[in-house]
C-alpha positions as CSV (number, residue, x, y, z in Angstrom):
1,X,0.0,0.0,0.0
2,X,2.9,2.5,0.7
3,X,4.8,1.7,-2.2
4,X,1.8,2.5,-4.1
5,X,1.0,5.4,-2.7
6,X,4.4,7.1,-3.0
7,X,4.7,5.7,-7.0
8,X,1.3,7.6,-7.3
9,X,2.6,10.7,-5.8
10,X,6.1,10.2,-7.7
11,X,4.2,10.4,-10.7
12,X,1.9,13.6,-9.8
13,X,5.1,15.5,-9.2
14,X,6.7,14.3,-12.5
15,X,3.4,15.3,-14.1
16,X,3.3,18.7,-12.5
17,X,7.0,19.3,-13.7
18,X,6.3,18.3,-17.5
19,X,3.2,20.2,-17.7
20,X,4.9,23.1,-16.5
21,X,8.0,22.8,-19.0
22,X,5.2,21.6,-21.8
23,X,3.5,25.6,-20.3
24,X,7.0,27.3,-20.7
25,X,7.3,26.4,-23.9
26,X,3.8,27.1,-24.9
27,X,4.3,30.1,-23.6
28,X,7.5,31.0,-25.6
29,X,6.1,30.1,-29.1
30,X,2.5,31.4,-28.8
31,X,3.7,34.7,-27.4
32,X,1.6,34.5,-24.1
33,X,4.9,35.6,-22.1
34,X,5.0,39.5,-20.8
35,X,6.2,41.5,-24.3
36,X,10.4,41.9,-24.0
37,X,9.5,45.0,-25.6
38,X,12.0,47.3,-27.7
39,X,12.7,50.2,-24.8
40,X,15.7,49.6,-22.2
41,X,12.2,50.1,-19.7
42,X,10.6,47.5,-20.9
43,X,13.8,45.4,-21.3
44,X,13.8,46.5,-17.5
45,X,10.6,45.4,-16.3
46,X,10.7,42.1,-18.5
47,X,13.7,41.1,-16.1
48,X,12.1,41.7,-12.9
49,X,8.9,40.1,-14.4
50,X,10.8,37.1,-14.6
51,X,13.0,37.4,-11.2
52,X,9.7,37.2,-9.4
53,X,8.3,34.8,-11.5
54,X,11.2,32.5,-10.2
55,X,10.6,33.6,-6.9
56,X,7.0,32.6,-7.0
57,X,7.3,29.4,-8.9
58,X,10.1,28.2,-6.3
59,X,7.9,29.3,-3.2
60,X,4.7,27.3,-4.8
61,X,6.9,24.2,-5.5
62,X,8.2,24.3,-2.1
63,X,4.6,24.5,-0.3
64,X,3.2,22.2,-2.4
65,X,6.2,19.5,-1.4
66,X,5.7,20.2,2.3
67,X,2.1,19.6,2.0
68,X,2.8,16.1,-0.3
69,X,5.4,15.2,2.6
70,X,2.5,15.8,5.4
71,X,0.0,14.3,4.1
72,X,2.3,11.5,3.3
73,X,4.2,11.5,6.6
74,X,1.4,12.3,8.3
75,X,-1.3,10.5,7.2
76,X,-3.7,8.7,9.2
77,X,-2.6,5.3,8.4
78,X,0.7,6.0,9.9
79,X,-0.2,7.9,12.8
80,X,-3.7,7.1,14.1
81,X,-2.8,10.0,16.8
82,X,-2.6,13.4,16.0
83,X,0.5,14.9,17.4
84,X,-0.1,17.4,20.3
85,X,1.6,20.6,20.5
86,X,1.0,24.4,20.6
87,X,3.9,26.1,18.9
88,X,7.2,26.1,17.6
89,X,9.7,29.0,17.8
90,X,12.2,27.7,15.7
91,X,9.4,27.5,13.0
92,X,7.8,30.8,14.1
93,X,10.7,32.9,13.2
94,X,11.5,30.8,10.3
95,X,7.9,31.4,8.5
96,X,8.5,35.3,9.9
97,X,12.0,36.3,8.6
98,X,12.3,34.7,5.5
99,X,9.2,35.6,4.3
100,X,10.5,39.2,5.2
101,X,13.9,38.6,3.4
102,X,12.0,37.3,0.0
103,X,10.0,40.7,0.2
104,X,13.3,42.9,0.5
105,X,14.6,41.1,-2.2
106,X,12.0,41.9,-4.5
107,X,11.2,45.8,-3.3
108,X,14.7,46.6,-4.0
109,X,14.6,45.7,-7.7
110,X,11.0,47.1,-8.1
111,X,11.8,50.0,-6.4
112,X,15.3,50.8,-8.8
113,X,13.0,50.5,-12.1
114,X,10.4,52.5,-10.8
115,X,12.2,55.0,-9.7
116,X,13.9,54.9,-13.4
117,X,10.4,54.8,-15.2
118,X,9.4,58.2,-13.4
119,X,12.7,60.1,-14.4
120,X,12.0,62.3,-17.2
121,X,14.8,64.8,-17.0
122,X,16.9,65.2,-19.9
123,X,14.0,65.1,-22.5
124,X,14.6,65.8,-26.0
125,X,10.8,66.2,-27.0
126,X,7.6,66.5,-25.0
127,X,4.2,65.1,-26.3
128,X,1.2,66.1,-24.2
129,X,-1.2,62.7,-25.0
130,X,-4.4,63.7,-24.3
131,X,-7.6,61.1,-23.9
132,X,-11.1,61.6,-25.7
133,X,-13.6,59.7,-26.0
134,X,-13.1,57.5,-28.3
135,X,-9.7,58.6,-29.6
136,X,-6.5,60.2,-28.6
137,X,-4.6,64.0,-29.2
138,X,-1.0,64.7,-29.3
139,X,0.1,67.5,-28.9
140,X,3.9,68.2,-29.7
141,X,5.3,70.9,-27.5
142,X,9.0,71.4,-27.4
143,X,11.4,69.5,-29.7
144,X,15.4,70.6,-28.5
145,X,15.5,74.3,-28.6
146,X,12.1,74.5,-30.1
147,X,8.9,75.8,-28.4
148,X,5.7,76.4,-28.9
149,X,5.6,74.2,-31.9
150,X,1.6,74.3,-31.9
151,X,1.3,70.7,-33.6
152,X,-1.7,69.1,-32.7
153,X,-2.7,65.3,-34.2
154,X,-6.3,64.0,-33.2
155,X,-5.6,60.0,-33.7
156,X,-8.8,57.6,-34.4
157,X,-9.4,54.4,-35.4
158,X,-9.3,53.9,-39.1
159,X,-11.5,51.2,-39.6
160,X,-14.8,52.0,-40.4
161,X,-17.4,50.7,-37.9
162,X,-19.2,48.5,-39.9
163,X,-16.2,46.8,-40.6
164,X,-15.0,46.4,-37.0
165,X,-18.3,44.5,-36.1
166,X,-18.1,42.0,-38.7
167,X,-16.9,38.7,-37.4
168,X,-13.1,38.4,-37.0
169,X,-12.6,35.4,-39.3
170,X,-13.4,37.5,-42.3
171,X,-9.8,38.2,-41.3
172,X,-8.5,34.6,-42.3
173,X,-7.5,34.1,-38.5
174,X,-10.2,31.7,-38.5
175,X,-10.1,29.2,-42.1
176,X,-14.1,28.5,-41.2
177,X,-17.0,30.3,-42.3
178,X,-17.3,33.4,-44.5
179,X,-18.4,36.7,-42.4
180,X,-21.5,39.2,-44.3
181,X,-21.6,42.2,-44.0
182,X,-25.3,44.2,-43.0
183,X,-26.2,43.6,-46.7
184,X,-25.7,39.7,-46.6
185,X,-23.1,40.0,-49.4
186,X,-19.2,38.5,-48.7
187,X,-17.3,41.4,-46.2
188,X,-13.8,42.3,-47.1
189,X,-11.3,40.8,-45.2
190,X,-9.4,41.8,-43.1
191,X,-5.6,42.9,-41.4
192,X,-5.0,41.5,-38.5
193,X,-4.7,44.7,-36.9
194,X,-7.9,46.2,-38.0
195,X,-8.9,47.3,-34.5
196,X,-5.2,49.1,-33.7
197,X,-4.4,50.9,-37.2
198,X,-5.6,55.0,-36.8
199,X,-5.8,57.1,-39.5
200,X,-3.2,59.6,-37.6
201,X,0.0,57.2,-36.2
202,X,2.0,59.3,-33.6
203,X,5.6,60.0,-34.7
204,X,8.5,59.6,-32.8
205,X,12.8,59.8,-33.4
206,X,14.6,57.2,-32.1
207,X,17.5,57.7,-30.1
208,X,16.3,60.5,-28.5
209,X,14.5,60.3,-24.9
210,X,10.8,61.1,-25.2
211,X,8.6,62.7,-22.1
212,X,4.6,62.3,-22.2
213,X,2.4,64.1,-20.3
214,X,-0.7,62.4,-20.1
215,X,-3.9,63.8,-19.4
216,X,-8.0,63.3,-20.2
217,X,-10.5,65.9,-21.3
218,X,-13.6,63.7,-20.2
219,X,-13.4,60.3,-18.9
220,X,-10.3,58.2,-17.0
221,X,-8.2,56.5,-20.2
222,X,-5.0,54.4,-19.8
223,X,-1.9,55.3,-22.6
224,X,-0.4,51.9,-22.9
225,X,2.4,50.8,-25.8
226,X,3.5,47.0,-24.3
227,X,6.6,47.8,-26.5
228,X,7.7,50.2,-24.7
229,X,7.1,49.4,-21.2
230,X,4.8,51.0,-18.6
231,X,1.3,52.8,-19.1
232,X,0.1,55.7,-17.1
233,X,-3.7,56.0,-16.6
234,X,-5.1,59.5,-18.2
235,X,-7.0,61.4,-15.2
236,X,-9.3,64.5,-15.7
237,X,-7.8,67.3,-14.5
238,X,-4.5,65.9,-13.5
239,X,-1.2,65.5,-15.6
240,X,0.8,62.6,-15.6
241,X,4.8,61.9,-16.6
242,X,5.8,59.0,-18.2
243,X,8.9,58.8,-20.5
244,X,10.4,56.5,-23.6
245,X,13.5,55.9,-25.4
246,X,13.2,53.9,-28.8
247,X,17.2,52.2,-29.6
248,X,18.2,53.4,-33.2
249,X,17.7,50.2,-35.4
250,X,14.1,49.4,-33.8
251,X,12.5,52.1,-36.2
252,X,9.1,50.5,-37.3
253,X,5.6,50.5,-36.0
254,X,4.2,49.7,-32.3
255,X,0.6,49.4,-31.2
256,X,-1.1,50.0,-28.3
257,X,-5.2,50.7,-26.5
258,X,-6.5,52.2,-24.1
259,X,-6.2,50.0,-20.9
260,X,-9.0,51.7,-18.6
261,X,-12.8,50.8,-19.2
262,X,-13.2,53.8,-20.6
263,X,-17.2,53.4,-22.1
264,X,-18.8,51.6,-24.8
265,X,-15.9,52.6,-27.7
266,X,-13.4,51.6,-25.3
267,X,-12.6,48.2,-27.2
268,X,-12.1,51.1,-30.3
269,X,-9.4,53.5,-29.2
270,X,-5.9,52.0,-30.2
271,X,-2.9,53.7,-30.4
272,X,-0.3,53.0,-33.4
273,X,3.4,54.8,-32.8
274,X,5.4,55.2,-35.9
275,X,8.7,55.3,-34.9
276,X,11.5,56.8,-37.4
277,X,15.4,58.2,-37.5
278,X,15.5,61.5,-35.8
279,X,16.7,63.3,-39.6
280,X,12.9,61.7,-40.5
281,X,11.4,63.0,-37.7
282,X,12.7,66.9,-37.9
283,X,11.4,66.7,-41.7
284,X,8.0,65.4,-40.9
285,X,7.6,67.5,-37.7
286,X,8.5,71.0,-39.9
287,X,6.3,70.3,-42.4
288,X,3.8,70.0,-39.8
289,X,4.8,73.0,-38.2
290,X,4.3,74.9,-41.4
291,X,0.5,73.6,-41.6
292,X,-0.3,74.7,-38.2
293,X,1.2,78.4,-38.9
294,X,-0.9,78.4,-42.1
295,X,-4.4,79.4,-42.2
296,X,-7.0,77.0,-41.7
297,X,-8.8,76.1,-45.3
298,X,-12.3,78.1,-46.2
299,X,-12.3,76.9,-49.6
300,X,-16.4,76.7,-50.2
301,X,-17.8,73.5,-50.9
302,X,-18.7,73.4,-55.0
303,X,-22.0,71.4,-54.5
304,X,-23.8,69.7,-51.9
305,X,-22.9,65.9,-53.1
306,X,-18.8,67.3,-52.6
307,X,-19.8,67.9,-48.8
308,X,-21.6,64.8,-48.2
309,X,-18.7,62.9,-49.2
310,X,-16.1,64.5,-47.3
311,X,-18.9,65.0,-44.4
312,X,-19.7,60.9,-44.2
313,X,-15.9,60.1,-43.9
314,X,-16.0,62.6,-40.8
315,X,-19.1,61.3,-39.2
316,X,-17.6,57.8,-39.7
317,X,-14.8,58.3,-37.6
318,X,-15.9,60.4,-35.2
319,X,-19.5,60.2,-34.8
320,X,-21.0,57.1,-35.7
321,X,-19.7,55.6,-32.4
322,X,-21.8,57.5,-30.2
323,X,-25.0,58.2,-32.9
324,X,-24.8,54.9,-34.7
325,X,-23.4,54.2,-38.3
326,X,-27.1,54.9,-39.6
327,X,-28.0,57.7,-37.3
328,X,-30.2,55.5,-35.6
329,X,-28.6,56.6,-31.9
330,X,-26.9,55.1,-29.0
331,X,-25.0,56.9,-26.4
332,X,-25.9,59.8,-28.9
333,X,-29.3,61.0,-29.6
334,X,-30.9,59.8,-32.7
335,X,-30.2,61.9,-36.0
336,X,-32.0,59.9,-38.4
337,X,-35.6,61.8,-39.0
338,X,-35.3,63.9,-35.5
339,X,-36.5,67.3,-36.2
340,X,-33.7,69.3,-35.0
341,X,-31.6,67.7,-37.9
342,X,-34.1,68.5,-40.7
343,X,-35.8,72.0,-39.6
344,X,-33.1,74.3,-40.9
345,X,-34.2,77.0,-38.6
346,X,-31.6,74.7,-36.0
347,X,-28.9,75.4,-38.1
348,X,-27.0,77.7,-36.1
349,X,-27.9,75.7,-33.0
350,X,-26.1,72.5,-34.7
351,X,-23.3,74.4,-35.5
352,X,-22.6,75.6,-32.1
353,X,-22.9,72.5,-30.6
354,X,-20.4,70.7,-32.9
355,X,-17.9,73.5,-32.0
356,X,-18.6,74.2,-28.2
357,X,-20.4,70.7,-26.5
358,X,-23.3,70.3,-25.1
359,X,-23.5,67.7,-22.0
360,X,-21.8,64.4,-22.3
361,X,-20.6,65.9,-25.8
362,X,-17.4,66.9,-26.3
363,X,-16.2,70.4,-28.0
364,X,-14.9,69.0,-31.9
365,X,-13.5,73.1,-31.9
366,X,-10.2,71.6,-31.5
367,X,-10.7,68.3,-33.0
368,X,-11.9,69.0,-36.3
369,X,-10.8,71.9,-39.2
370,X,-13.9,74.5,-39.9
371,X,-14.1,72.6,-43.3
372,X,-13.7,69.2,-41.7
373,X,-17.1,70.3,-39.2
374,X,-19.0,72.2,-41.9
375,X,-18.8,68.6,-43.7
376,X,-20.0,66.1,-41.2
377,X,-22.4,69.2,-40.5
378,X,-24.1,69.0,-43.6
379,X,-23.6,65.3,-44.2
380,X,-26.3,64.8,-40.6
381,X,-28.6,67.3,-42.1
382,X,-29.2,65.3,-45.2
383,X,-28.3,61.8,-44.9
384,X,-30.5,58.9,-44.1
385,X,-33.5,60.7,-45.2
386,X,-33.2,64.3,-44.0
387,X,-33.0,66.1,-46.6
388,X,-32.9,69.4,-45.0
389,X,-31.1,70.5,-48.3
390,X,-28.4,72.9,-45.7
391,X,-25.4,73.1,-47.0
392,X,-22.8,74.3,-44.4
393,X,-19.7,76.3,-45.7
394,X,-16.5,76.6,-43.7
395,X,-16.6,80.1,-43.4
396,X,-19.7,79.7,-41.5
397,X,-18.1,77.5,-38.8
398,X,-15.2,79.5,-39.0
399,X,-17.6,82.9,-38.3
400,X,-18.8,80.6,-34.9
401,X,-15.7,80.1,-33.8
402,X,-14.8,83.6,-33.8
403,X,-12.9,84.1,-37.2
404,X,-13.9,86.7,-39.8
């Protein structure tokens, strides 16, 4: 009966070792271990990671063979009588110090990288990253010896929404099935990073040490790039410092999300980095300093059709998350037949409230050009059966927001 017993538990241990080697290296080729990452950061916190993994994994083995060795030294076959005795002081200050000592061993670590993670001295360029519901704005402030450098990127999810709610193995991820769109007919497929590619990637040099100040304008976000290392949750009202340094030769694209339960579009608000050399970077960031200096375009729309157009990509990626793809409503109110969107005697109202909020609605004054709002504008007052016939010009929106 002994013999037996200890072959059986022989063999649970033996098991429990394989299946965590057969776990390990599951683990390695599926990608299901914490990201290495690119940044010395993240190269940083990938090592402690693992330290205390090994701490861990050690400390469960080692319960898990005293308890085998009770219940097999102490089992009630071999000693009918329970032992009698109160304590132990030997094994009192055993289960006391070392405990202690593992703790110290792992603060001191922790503590050095995250002291490192929240030094930001020494920056070359300073992003303020600002959260929105459903999308995020960077805003470039100093680069060297430049200030003031008034570049200011809204970033949103590129795919449209129809296309994000079509099943994923339209994407080929998944050989079975073919996924329809809301007309029945065959959808498109798709990238496999259909729900992290924005139509505005933030731009970063490498080599150079990069500061972020994070911030919300509505709701509590999360800025998170696993590459990197780190994320830093985006509070209302309060600024937050995190920092990055990308190694020359690891130019390329990263993508992250939001990692705070942000509301209904949360699933929706990636963030894609573009990282190049820093001779790229100055190029692309004075070209961009050029368009902010320049003034904003009031080129009048030719026709009503040309505003629709340009007004339906708008609405699509800024809109239709909150007031549905068909203006049927949601979070927003419904657009589709309402009779504030049809009577053009609310014309000016609309307009004001695109520019300025109202409520749970944010300001687009600093998220969209005047020609940019006048578009989506017009595309609301005459889409899914309207038919208001307004046609809203730049200049108008341009007149609201306190231009001549």
């Amino acid at each position: 009966m002994r013999s037996r017993f200890l072959r059986t538990t022989i063999g649970l241990v033996s098991l429990v070792f394989a299946a965590t080697a057969a776990a390990e290296d599951w683990s390695t080729r599926s990608n299901l271990n914490l990201r290495p990452g690119v940044t010395e950061i993240s190269q940083d916190i990938y090592d402690l990671h693992t330290f205390v993994l090994w701490i861990v994994t050690v400390i469960g083995l080692l319960v898990l063979g005293l308890m085998l060795y009770s219940m097999i030294r102490h089992r009630r076959s071999r000693h009918p009588e329970p032992a009698k005795f109160h304590e132990h002081m030997a094994l009192e200050v055993f289960w006391t110090v070392v405990p202690f000592l593992i703790l110290i061993a792992m603060a001191i670590p922790a503590t050095a990288v995250m002291i490192k993670m929240d030094n930001t001295a020494d920056s070359a360029l300073t992003v303020r990253v600002t959260g929105h519901r459903w999308k995020w704005e960077y805003e470039y402030l100093t680069y060297g010896q430049q200030g003031n450098l008034g570049v200011d990127i809204m970033s949103s999810i590129a795919t449209p929404l129809d296309e994000r709610e079509t099943p994923v193995f339209a994407s080929g991820l998944f050989p079975y099935g073919t996924a329809k769109d809301r007309a029945g007919q065959p959808a498109p497929p798709k990238d496999h990073n259909y729900n992290l590619t924005v139509d505005h990637p933030l731009v970063l040099p490498s080599g150079q040490k990069i500061r972020f100040l994070i911030t919300s304008a509505d709701v509590i976000h999360s800025f998170w790039v696993p590459d990197f290392g780190g994320k830093q949750d985006a509070i209302p009202g309060y600024v937050h410092a995190k920092w990055t340094k990308i190694p020359p030769g690891k130019e390329g694209t990263y993508y992250g999300q939001c990692t705070e339960l942000c509301g209904k579009g949360h699933a929706f608000m990636p963030i894609e980095v573009k990282v190049v050399s820093q001779q790229e970077f100055k190029t692309w960031l004075d070209d961009k300093v050029k368009e902010a200096k320049a003034a904003p375009d009031l080129t009048p729309f030719a026709s009503l059709d040309e505003a629709m157009k340009a007004g339906e990509k708008v609405f699509t990626a800024n809109c239709a998350v909150c007031h549905g793809a068909q203006g049927q409503g949601g979070i927003g109110v419904p657009m589709a037949g309402a009779e504030f969107f049809t009577d053009s005697s609310h014309k000016a109202d609309h307009i004001k409230i695109v520019i300025h909020g109202l409520n749970a609605m944010p300001s687009f004054k600093s998220q969209l050009s005047p020609k940019e709002i006048a578009a989506v504008i017009t595309y609301e007052r005459n889409a899914w059966g309207n038919n208001s016939g307004d046609l809203i010009q730049p200049a108008d929106v341009n007149k609201d927001e306190g231009g001549e």
